[in-house]
PDB file of N, CA, C and O in Angstrom:
ATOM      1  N   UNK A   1      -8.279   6.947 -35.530  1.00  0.00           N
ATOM      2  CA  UNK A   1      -7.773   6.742 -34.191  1.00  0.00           C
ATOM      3  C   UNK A   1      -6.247   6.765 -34.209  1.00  0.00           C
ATOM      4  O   UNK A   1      -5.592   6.250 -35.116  1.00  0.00           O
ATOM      5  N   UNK A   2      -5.710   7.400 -33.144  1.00  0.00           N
ATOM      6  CA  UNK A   2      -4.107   7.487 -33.087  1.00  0.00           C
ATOM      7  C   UNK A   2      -3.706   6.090 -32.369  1.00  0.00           C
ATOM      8  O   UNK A   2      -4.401   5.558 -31.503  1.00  0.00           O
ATOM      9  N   UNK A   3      -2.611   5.632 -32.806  1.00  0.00           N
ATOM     10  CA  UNK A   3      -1.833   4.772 -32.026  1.00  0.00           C
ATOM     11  C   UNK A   3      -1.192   4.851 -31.035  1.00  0.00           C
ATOM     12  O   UNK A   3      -0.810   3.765 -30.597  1.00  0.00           O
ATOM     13  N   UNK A   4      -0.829   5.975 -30.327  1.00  0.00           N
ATOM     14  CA  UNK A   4      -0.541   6.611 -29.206  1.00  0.00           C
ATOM     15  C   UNK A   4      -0.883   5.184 -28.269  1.00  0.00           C
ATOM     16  O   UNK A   4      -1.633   4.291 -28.663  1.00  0.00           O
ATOM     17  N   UNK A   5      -0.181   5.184 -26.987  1.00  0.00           N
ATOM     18  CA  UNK A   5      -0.331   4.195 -25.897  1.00  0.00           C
ATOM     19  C   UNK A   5      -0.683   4.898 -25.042  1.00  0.00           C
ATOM     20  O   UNK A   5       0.179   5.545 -24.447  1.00  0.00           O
ATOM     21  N   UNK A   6      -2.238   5.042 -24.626  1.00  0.00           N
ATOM     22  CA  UNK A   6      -2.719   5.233 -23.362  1.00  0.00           C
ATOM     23  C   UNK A   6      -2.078   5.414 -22.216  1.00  0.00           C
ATOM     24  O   UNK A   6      -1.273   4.492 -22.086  1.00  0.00           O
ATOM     25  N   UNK A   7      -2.036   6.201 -21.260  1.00  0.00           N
ATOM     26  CA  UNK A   7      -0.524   6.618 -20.010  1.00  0.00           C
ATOM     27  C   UNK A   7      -1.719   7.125 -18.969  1.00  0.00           C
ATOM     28  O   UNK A   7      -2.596   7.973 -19.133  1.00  0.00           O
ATOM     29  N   UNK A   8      -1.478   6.461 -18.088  1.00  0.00           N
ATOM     30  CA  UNK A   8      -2.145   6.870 -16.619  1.00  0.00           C
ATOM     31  C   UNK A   8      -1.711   8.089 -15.802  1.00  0.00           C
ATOM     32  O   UNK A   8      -0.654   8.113 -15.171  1.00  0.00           O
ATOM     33  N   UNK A   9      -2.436   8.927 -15.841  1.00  0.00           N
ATOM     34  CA  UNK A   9      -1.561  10.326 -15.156  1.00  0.00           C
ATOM     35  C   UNK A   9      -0.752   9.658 -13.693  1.00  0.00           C
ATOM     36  O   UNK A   9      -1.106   8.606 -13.161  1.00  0.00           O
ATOM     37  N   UNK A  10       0.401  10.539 -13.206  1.00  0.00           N
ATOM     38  CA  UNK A  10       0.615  10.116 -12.434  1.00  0.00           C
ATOM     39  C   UNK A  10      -0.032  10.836 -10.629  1.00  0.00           C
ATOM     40  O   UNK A  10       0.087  11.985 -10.203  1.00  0.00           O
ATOM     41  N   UNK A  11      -0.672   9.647  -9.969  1.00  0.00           N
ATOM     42  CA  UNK A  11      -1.401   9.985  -8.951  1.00  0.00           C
ATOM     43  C   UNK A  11      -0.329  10.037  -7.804  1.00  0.00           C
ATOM     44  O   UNK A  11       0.643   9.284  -7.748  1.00  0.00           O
ATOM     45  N   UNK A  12      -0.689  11.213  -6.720  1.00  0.00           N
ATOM     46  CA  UNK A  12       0.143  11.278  -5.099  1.00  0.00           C
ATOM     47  C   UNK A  12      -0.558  10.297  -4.652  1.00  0.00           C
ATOM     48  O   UNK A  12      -1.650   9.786  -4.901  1.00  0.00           O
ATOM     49  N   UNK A  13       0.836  10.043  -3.493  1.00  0.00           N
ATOM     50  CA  UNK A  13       0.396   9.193  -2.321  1.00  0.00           C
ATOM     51  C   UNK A  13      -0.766   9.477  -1.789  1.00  0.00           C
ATOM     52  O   UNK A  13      -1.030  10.666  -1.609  1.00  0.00           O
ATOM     53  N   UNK A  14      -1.857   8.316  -1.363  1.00  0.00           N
ATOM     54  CA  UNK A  14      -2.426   8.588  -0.380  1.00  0.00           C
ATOM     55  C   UNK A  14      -2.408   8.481   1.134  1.00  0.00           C
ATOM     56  O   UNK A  14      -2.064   7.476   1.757  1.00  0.00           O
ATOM     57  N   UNK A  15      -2.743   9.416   1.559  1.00  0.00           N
ATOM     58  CA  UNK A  15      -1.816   8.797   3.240  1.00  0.00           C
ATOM     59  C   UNK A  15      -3.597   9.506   3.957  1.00  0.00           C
ATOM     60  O   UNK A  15      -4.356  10.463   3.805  1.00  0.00           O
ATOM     61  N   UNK A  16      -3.435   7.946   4.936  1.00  0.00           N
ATOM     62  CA  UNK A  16      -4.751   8.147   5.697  1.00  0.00           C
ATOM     63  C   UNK A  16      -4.110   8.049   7.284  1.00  0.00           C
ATOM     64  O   UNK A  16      -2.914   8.116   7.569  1.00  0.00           O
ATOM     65  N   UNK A  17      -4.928   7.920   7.964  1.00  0.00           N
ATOM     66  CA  UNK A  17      -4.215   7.516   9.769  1.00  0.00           C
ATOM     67  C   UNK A  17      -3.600   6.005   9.881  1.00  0.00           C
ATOM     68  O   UNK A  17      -3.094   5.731  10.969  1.00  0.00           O
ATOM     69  N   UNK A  18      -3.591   5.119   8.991  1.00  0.00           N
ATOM     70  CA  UNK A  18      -2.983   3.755   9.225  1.00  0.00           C
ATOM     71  C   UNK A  18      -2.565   3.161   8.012  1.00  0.00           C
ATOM     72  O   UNK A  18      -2.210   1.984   7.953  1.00  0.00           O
ATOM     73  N   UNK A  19      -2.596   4.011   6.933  1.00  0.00           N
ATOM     74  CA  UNK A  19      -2.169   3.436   5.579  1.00  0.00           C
ATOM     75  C   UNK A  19      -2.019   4.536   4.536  1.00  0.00           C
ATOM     76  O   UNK A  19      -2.608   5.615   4.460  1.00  0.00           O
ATOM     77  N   UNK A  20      -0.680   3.766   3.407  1.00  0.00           N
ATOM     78  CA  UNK A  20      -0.194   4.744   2.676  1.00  0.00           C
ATOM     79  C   UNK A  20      -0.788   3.872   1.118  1.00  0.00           C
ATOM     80  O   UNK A  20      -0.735   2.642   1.131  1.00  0.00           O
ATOM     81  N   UNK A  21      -1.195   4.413   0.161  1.00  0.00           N
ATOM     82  CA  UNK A  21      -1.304   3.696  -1.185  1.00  0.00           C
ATOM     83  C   UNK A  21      -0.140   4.551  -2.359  1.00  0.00           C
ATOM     84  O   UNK A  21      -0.033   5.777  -2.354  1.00  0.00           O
ATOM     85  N   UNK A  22       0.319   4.031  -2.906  1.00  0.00           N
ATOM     86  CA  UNK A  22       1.107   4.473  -3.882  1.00  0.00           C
ATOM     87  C   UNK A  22       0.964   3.883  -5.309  1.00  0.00           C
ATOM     88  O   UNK A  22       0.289   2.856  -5.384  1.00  0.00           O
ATOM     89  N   UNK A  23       1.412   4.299  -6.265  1.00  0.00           N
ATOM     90  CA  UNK A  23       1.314   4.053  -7.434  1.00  0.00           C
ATOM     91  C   UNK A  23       2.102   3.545  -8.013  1.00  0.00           C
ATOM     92  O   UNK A  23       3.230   4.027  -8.120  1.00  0.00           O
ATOM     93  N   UNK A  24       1.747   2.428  -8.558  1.00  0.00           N
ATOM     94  CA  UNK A  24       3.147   1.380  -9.257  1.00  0.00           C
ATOM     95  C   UNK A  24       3.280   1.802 -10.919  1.00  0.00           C
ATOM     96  O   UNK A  24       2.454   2.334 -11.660  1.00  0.00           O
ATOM     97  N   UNK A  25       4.720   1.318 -11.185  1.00  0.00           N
ATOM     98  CA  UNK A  25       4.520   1.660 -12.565  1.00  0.00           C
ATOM     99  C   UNK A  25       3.920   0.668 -13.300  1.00  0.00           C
ATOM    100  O   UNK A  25       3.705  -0.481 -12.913  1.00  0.00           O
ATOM    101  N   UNK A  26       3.540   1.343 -14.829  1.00  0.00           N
ATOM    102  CA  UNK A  26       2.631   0.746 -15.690  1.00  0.00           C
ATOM    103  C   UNK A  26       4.090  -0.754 -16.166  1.00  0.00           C
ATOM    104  O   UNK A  26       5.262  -0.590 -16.506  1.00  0.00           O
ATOM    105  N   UNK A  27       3.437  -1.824 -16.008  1.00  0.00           N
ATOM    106  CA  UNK A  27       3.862  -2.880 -16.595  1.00  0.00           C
ATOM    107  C   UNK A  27       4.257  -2.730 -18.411  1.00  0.00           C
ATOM    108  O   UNK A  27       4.461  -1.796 -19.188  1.00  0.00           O
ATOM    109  N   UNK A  28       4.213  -4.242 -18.494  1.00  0.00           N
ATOM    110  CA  UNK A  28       4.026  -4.091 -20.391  1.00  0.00           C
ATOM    111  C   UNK A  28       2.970  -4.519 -20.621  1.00  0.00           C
ATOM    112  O   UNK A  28       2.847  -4.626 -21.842  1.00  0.00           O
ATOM    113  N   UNK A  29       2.171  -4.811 -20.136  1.00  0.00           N
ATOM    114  CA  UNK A  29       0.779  -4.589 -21.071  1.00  0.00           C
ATOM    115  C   UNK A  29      -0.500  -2.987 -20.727  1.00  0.00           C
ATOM    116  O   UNK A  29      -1.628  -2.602 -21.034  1.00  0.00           O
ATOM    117  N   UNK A  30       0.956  -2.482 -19.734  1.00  0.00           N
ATOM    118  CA  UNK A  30       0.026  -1.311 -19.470  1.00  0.00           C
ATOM    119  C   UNK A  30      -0.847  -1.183 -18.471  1.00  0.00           C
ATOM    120  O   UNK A  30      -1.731  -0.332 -18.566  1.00  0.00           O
ATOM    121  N   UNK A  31      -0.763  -1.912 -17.469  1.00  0.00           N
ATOM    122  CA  UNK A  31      -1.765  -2.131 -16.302  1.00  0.00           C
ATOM    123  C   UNK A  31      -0.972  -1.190 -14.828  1.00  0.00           C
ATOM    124  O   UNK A  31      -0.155  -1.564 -13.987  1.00  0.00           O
ATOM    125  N   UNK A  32      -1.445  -0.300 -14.974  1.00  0.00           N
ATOM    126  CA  UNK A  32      -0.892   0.018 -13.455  1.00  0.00           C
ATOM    127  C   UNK A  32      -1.332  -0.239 -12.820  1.00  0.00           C
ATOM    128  O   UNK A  32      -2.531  -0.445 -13.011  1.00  0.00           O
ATOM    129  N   UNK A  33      -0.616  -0.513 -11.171  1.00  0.00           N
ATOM    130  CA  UNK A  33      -1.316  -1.245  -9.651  1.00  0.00           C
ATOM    131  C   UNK A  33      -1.179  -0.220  -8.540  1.00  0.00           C
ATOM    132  O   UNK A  33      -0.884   0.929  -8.870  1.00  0.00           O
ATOM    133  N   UNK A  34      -1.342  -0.477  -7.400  1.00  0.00           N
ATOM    134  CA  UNK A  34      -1.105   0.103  -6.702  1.00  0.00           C
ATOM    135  C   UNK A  34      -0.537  -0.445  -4.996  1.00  0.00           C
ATOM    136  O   UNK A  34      -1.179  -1.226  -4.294  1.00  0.00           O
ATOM    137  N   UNK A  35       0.397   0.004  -4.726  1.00  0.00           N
ATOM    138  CA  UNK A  35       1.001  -0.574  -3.360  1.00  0.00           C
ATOM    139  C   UNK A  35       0.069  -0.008  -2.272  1.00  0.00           C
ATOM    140  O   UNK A  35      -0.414   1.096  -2.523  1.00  0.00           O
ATOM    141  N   UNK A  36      -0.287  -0.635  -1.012  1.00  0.00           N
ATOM    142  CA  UNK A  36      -0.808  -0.417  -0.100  1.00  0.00           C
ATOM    143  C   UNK A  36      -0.043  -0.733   1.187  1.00  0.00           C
ATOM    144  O   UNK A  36       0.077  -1.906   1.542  1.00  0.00           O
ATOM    145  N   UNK A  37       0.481   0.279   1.900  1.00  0.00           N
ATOM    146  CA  UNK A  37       1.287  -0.007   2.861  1.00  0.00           C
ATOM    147  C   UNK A  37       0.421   0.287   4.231  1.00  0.00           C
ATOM    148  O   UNK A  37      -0.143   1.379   4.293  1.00  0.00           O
ATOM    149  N   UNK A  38       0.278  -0.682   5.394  1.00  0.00           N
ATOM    150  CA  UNK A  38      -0.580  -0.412   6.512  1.00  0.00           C
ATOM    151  C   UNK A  38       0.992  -0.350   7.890  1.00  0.00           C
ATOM    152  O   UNK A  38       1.950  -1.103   8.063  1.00  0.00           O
ATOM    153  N   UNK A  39       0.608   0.728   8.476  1.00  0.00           N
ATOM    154  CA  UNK A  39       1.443   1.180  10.005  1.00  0.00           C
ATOM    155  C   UNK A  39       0.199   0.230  10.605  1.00  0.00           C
ATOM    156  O   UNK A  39      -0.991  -0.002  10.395  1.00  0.00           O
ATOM    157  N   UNK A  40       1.339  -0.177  11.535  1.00  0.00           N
ATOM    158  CA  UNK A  40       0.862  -0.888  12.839  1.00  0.00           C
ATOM    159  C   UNK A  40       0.126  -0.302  13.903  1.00  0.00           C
ATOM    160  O   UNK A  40       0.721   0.589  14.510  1.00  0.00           O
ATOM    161  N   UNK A  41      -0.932  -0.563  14.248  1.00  0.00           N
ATOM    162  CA  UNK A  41      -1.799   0.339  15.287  1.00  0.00           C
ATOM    163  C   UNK A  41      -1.853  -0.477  16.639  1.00  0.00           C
ATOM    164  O   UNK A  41      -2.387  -0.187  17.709  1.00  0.00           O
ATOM    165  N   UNK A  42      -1.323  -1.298  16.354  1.00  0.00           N
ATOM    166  CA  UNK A  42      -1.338  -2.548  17.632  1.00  0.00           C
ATOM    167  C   UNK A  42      -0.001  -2.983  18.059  1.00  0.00           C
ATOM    168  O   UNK A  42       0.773  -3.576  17.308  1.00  0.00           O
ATOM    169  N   UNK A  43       0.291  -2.632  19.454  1.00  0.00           N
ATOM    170  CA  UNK A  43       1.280  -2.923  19.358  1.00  0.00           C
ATOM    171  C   UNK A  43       1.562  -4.898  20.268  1.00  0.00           C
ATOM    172  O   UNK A  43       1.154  -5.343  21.340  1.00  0.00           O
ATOM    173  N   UNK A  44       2.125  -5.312  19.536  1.00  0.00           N
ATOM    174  CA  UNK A  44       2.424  -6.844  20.273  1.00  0.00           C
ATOM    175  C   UNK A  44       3.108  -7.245  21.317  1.00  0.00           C
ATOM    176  O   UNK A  44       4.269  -6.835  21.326  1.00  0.00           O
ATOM    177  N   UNK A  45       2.765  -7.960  22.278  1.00  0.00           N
ATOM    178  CA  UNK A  45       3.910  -7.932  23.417  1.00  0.00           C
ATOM    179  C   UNK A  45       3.465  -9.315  24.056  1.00  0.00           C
ATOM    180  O   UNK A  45       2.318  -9.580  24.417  1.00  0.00           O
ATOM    181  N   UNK A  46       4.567 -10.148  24.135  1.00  0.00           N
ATOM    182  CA  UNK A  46       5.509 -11.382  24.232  1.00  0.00           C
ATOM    183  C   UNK A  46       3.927 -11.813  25.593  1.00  0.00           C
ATOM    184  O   UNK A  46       3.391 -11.114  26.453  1.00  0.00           O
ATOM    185  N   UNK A  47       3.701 -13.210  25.156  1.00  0.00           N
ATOM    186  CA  UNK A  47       2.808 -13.347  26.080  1.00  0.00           C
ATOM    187  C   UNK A  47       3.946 -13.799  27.512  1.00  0.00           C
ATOM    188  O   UNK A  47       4.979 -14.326  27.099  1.00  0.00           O
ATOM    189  N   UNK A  48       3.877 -13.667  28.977  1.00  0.00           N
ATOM    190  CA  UNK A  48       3.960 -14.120  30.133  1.00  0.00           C
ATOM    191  C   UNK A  48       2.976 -14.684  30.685  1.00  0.00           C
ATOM    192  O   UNK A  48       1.830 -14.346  30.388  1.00  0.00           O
ATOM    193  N   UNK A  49       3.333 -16.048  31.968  1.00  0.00           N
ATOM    194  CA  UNK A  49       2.693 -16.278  32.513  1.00  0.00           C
ATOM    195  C   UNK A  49       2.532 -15.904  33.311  1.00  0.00           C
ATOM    196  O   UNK A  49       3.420 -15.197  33.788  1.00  0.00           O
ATOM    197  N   UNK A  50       1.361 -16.089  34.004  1.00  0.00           N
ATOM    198  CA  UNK A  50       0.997 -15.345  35.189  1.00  0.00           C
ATOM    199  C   UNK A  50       1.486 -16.214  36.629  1.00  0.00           C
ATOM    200  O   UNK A  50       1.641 -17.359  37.054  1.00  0.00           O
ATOM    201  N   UNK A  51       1.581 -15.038  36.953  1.00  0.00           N
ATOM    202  CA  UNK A  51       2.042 -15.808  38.766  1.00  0.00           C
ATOM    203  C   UNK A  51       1.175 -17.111  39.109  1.00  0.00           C
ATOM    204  O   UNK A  51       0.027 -17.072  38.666  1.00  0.00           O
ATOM    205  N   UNK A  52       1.512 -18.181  39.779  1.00  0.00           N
ATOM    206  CA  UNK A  52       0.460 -18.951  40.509  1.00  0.00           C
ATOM    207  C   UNK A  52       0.304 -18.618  42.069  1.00  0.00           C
ATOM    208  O   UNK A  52       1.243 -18.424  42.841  1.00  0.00           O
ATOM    209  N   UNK A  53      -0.822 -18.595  42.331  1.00  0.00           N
ATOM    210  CA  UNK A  53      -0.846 -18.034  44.055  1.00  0.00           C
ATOM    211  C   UNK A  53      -0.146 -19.412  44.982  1.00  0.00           C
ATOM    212  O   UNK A  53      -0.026 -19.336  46.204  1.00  0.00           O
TER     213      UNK A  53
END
């Protein structure tokens, strides 16, 4: 067996309609992760009260 250190190819972004995943680098024990970024599909707006009759 070679001693060589195992290397994770490197993967593209994934991009869907509300989220991006990306690829983190390999740490030191060799574990790569992955970032998950979500766009907002909702947009928020400041509650008001309503008139009283």
């Amino acid at each position: 067996m070679s001693e060589q250190k195992k290397s994770r190819p490197k993967v593209p972004d994934g991009h869907s309609r509300f989220c991006v995943t990306r690829q983190k680098q390999p740490n030191e024990k060799g574990y790569v992760g992955y970032d998950v970024i979500w766009e907002e599909f909702q947009k928020e707006v400041p509650y008001q009260t309503p008139k009283r009759p």
